[in-house]
VEXDREN-2710 file (C-alpha; in Angstrom, 1 decimal):
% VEXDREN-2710
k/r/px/py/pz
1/UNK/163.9/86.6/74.3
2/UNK/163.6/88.2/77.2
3/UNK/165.6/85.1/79.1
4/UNK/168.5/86.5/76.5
5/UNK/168.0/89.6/77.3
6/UNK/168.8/89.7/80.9
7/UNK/172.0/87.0/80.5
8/UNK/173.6/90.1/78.6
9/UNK/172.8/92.4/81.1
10/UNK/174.4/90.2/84.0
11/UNK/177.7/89.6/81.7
12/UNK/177.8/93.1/81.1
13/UNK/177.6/94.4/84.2
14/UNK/180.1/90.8/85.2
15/UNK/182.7/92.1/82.9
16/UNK/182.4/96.3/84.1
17/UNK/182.8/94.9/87.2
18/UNK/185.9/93.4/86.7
19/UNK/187.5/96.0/84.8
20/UNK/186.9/98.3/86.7
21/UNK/190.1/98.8/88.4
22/UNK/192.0/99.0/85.1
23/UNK/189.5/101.7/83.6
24/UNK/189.8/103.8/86.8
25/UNK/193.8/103.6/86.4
26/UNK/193.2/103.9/82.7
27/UNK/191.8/107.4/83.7
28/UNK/194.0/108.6/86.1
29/UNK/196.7/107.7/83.2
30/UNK/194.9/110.2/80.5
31/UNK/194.4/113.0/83.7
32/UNK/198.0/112.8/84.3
33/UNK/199.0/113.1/81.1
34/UNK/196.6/116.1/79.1
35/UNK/197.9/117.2/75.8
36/UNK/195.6/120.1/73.6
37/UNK/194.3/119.8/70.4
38/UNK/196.2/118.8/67.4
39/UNK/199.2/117.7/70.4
40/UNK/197.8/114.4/71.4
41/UNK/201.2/112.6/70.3
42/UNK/201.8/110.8/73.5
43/UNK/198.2/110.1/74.1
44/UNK/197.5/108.6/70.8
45/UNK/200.2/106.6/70.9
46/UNK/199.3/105.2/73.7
47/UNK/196.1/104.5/72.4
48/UNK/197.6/102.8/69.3
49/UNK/199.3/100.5/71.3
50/UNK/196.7/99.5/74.0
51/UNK/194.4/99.0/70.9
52/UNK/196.2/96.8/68.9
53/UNK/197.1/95.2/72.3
54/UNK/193.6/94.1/72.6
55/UNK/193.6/92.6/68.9
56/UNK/192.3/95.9/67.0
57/UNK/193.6/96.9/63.7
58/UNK/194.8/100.7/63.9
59/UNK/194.1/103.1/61.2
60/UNK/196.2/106.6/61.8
61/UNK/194.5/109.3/60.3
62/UNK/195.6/112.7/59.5
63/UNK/196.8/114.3/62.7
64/UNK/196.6/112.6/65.9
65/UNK/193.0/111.1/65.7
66/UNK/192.8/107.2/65.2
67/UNK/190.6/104.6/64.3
68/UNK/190.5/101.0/65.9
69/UNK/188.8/98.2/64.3
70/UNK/187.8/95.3/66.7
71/UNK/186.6/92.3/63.8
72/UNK/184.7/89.6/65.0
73/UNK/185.0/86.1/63.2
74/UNK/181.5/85.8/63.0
75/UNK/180.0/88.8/60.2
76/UNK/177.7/90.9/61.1
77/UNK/177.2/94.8/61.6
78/UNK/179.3/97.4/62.2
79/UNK/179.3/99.8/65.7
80/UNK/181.2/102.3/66.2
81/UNK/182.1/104.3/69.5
82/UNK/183.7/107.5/69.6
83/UNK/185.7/108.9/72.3
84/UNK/187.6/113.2/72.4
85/UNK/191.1/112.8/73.1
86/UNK/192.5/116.4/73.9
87/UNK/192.8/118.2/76.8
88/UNK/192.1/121.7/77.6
89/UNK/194.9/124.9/78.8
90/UNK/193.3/125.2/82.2
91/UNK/195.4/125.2/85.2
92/UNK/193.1/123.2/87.4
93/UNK/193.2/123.9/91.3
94/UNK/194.8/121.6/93.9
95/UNK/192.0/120.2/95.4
96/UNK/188.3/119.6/93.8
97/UNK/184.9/121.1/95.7
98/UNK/185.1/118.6/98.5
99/UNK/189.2/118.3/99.1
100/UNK/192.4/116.6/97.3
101/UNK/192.0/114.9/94.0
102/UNK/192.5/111.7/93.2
103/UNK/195.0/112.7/90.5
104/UNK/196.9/115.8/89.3
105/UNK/197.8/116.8/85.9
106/UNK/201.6/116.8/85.8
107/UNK/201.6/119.3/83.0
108/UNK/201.2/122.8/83.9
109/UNK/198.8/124.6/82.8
110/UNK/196.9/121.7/80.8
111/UNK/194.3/119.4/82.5
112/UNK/191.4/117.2/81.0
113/UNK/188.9/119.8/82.8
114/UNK/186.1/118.3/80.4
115/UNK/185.7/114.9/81.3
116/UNK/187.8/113.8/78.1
117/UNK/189.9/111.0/80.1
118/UNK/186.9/109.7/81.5
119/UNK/185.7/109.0/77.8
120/UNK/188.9/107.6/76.6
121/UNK/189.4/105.1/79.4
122/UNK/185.7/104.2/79.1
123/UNK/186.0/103.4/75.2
124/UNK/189.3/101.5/76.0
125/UNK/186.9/99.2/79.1
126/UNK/183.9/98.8/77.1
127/UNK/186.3/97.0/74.2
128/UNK/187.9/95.2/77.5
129/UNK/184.5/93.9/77.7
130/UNK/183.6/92.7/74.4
131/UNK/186.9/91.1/73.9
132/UNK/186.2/88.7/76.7
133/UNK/182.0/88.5/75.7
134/UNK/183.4/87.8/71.9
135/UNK/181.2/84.7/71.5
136/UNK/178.2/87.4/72.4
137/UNK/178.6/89.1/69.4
138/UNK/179.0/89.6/66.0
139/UNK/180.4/92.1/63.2
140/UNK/183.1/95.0/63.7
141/UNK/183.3/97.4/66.6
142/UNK/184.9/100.5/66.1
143/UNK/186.4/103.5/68.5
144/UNK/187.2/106.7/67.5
145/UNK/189.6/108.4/68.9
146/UNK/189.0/112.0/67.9
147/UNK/191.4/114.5/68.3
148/UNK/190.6/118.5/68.7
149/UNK/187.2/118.2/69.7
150/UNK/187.5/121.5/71.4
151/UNK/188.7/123.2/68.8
152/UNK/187.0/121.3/66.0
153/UNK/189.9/120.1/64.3
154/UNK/189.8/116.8/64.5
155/UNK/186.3/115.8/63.0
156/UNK/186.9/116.6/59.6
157/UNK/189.8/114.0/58.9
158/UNK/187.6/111.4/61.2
159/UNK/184.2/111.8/58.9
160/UNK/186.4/111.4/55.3
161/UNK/187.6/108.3/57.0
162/UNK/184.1/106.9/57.5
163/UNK/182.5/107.8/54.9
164/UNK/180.9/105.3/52.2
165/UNK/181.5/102.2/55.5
166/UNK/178.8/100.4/55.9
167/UNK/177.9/101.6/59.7
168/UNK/175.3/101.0/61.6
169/UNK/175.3/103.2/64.5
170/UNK/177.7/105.6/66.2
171/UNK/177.3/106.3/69.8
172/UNK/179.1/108.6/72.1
173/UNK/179.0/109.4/76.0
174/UNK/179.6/112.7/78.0
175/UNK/180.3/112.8/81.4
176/UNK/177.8/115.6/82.2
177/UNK/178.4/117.9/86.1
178/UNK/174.6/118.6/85.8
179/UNK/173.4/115.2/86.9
180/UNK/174.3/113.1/89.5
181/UNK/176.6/110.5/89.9
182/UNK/175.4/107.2/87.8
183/UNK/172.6/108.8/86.2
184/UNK/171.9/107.9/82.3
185/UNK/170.4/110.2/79.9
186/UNK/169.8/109.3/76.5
187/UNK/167.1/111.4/75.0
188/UNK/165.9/111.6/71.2
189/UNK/166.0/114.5/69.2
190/UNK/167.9/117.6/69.9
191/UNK/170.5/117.6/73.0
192/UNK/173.2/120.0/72.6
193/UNK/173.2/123.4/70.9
194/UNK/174.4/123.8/67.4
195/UNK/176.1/126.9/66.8
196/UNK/177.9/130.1/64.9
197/UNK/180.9/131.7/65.8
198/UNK/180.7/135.8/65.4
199/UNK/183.8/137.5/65.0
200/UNK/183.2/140.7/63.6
201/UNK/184.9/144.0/63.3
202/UNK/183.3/147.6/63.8
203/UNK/185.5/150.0/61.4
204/UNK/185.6/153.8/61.5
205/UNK/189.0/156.4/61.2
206/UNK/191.4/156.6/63.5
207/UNK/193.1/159.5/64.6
208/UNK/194.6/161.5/67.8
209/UNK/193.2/161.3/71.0
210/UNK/193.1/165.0/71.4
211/UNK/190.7/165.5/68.0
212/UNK/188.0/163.3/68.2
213/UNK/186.4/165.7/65.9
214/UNK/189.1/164.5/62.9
215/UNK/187.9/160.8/63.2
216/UNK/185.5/158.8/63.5
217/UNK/185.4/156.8/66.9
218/UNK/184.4/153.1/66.7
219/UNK/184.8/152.9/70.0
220/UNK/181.6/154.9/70.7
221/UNK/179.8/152.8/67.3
222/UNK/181.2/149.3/69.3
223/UNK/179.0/150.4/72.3
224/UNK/176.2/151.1/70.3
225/UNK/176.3/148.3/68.5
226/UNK/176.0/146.2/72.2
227/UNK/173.7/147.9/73.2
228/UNK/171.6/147.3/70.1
229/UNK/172.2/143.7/70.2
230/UNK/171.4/143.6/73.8
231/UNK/167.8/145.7/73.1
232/UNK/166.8/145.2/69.7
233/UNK/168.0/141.8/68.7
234/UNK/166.3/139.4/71.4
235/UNK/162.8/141.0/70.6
236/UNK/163.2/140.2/67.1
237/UNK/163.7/136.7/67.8
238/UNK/161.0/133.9/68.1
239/UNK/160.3/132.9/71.6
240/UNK/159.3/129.3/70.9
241/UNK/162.8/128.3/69.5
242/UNK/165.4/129.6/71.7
243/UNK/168.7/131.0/70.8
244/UNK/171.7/132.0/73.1
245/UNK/174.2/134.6/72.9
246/UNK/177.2/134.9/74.5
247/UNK/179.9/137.8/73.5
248/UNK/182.6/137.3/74.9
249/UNK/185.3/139.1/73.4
250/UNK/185.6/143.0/72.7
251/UNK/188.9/144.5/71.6
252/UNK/190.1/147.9/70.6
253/UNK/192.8/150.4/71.2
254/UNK/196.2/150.1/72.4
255/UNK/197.3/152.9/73.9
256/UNK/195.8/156.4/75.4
257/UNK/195.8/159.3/73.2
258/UNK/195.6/157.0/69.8
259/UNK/191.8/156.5/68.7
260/UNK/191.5/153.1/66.6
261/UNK/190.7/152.8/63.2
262/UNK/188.6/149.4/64.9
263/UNK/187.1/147.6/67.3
264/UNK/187.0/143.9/67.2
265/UNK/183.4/141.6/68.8
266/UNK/183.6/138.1/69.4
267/UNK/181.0/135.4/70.4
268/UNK/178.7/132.6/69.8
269/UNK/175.5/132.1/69.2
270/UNK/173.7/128.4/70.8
271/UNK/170.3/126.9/69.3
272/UNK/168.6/124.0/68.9
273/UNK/166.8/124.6/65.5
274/UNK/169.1/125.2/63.1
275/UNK/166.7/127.5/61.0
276/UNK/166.1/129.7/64.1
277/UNK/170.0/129.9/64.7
278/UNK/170.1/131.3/61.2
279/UNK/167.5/133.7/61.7
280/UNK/169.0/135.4/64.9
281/UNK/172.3/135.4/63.1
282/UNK/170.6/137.4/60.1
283/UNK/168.6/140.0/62.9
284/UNK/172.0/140.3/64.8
285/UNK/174.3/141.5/61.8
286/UNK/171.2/143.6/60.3
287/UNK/171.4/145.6/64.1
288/UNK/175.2/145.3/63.8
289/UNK/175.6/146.9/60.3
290/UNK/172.6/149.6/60.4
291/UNK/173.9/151.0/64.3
292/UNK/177.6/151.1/62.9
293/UNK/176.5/152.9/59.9
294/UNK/174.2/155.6/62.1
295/UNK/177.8/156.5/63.6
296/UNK/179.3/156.7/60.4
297/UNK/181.0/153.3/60.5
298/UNK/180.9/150.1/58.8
299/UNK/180.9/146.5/59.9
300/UNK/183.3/143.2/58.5
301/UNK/181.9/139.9/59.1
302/UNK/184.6/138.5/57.6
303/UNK/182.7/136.3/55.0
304/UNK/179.7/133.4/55.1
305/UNK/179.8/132.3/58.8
306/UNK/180.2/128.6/59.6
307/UNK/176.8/126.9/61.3
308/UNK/177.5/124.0/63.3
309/UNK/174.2/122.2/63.4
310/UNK/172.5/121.0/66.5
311/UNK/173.2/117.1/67.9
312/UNK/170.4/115.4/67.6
313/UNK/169.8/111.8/68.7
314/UNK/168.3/109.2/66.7
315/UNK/165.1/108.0/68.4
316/UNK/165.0/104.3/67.8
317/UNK/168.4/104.3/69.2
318/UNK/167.6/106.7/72.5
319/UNK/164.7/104.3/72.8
320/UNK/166.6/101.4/73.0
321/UNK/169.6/103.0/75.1
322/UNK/166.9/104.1/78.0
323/UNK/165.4/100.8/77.7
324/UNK/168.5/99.0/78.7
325/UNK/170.2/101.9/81.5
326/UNK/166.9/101.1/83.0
327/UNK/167.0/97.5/83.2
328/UNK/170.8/97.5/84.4
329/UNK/170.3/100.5/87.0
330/UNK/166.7/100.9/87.9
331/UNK/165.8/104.4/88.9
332/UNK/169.1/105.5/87.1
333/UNK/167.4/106.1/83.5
334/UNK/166.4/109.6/83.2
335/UNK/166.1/110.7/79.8
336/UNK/165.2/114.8/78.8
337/UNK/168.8/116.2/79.7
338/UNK/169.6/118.7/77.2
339/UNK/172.9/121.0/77.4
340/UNK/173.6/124.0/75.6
341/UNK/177.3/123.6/75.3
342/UNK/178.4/122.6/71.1
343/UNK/180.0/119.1/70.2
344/UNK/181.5/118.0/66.8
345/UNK/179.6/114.4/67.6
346/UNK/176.6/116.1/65.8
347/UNK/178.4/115.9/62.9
348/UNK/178.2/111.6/62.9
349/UNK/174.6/111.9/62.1
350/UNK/175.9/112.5/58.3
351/UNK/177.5/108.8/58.6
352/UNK/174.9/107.0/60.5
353/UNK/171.8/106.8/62.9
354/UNK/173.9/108.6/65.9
355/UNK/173.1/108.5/69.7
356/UNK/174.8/110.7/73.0
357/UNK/174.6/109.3/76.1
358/UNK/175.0/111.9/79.0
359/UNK/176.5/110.3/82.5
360/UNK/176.1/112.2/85.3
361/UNK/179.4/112.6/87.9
362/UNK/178.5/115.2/90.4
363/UNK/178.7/113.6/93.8
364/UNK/179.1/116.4/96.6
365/UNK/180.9/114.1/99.5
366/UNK/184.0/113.4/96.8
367/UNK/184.0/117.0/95.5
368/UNK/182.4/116.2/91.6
369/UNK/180.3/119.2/90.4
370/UNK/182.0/121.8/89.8
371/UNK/181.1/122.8/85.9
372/UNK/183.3/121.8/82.7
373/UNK/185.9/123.6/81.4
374/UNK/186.5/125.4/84.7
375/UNK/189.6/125.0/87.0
376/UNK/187.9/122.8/89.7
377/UNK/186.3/120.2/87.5
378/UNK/186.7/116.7/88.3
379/UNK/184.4/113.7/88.3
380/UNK/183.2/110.9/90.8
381/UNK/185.4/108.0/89.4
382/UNK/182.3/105.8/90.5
383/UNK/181.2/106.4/87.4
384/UNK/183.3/104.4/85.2
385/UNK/182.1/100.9/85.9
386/UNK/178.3/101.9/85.3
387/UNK/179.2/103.7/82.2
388/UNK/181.1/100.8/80.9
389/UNK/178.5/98.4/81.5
390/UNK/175.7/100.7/80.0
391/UNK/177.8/101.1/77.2
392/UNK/178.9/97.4/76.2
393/UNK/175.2/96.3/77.4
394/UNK/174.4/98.7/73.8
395/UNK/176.8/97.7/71.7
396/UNK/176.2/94.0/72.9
397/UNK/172.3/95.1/71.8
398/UNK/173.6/96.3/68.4
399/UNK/176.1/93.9/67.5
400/UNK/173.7/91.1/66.7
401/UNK/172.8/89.7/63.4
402/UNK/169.8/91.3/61.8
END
């Protein structure tokens, strides 16, 4: 068994090897080319067609998102691995930390300033791989090609597609600045932050700027309300089960002598127990409504917020996953990353046993590091052939008759 074992492990990390130059021009095709949520035309097209160029059957689902099918002769399981598709409206900076980049966007304004190409031209190697190890395993291998991740709009259509399939498992990767370059975490349990979005309006009488007396100022019941959430609501919270908040958004008034009749507070709130997310959200909007009201204003919520529960791994799987990344990069296995950014991946853990694998990128001497989302993000392309083998070493693992 354990003879087996390690012959997958050296054709997996064979076959990264030599597609490594094609994944790393794979992603410098994606970078180039960044399109947003729900405007991934070009890129899933050319993910349709590099698909069904490997021998997949192609599934176009509502939108941009699509599913590829890879069906082995031999029966057996089914895998799938997913992979975000959209891009992000950040004008990223000429050079990363360390100097030039090894590509540009050409689009201005847009770039992949989350790591999303990476993923995409990983998903596309690690089928690469299986296509030549075909007589390795057995079953169907999926890839989902989810579109809108950042905005959410793309996992709905992608879960009523696999819903009632007979899957097995559903992995994902992130390419994660907060680890170095090559490093593999894939921890059980709770990993990213689920969340609420708050968008909530402070309403009071508007009026003229020169008789404040004639209205009633939410201007003056907004800051209150801040500074209520800022006192009040974190020592009503329970300290063993952290939650986050980050307002982010505050909006009233448009002009000088003109009070509003409102003022407009935006947000999210990040936990990882999705009974103390509900909680703080119940304390804040209990401080929000009865500080509004002490200023003789009221407070819209706009209706039954939308939780987005945390992403928690499956165990057996993150036990099998570090078991592996440790065996094909000794030392490299580090497992108890957590992040308190949101993904829609939790949602897979409806579908099937569900695993997320971060991969760290930051490497100082070629300018990797800087954080996601933010105009000098880029990764350490070094990354791509360890990812790929880590992640066909897995499906390779999972793709066996049970």
């Amino acid at each position: 068994m354990r003879q087996a074992k390690l012959e997958l492990d050296r054709l997996a990390l064979e076959r990264a090897a030599a597609t490594a130059a094609e994944v790393r021009r794979l992603r410098r095709h994606f970078h180039e080319r960044p399109e947003t949520a729900g405007q991934e035309v070009e890129t899933g097209r050319f993910l349709d067609d590099y698909s069904q160029d490997l021998g997949a059957r192609i599934e176009r689902l509502p939108g941009t998102g699509l599913i590829a099918s890879f069906i082995n002769a031999k029966p057996g399981p089914t895998i799938a691995l997913r992979a975000d598709i959209d891009a992000l409206q950040v004008t990223e900076s000429p050079d990363n930390l360390a100097g030039p980049r090894s590509c540009h966007s050409l689009k201005q304004g847009l770039s992949h300033a989350c790591g999303h190409d990476a993923h995409m031209a990983i998903a596309l190697g690690v089928a690469r791989c299986l296509r030549e190890l075909r007589g390795h395993w057995c079953g169907t291998f999926l890839l989902l090609f989810e579109e809108g991740e950042e905005t959410g709009t793309g996992i709905d259509p992608m879960l009523a597609a696999l819903t009632g399939r007979p899957i097995g498992a559903i992995l994902g990767n992130h390419v994660y600045w907060a680890l170095p370059t090559g490093v593999i975490s894939a921890t059980a349990g709770p990993v990213m932050a689920g969340q609420v979005r708050l968008e909530f309006r402070v309403i009071g009488s508007g009026g003229h700027g020169s008789r404040p007396d004639l209205a009633i100022n939410p201007i003056f019941a907004a800051a209150a309300v801040l500074q209520g959430i800022a006192t009040a609501w974190p020592n009503r919270l329970d300290i063993t089960r952290p939650v986050t908040l980050g307002l982010t958004k505050i909006q009233g008034g448009t002009t000088l002598n003109v009070i509003p009749d409102e003022v407009t507070i935006g947000g999210t709130l990040r936990f990882f127990d999705a009974e103390a997310g509900r909680a703080a959200f119940e304390v804040l909007q209990k401080v929000a409504l009865q500080t509004a009201a002490a200023h003789g204003c009221r407070v819209d919520f706009g209706g039954e917020p939308v939780f987005h529960n945390p992403l928690v791994n499956d165990a057996a799987l993150a036990a099998r996953a570090e078991e592996i990344a440790g065996r094909l990069y000794p030392g490299m296995s580090q497992p108890g990353s957590i992040w308190y950014a949101s993904e829609s991946f939790a949602a897979y853990a409806d579908i099937a046993p569900s695993l997320f694998s971060f991969i760290g990128i930051t490497n100082p001497a070629v300018g990797s590091g800087a954080v996601h989302h933010s105009r000098d993000f880029d990764i350490d392309e070094a990354v791509l052939e360890p990812a790929v083998a880590y992640t066909t070493r897995l499906l390779l693992d999972l793709l066996q008759e049970a």
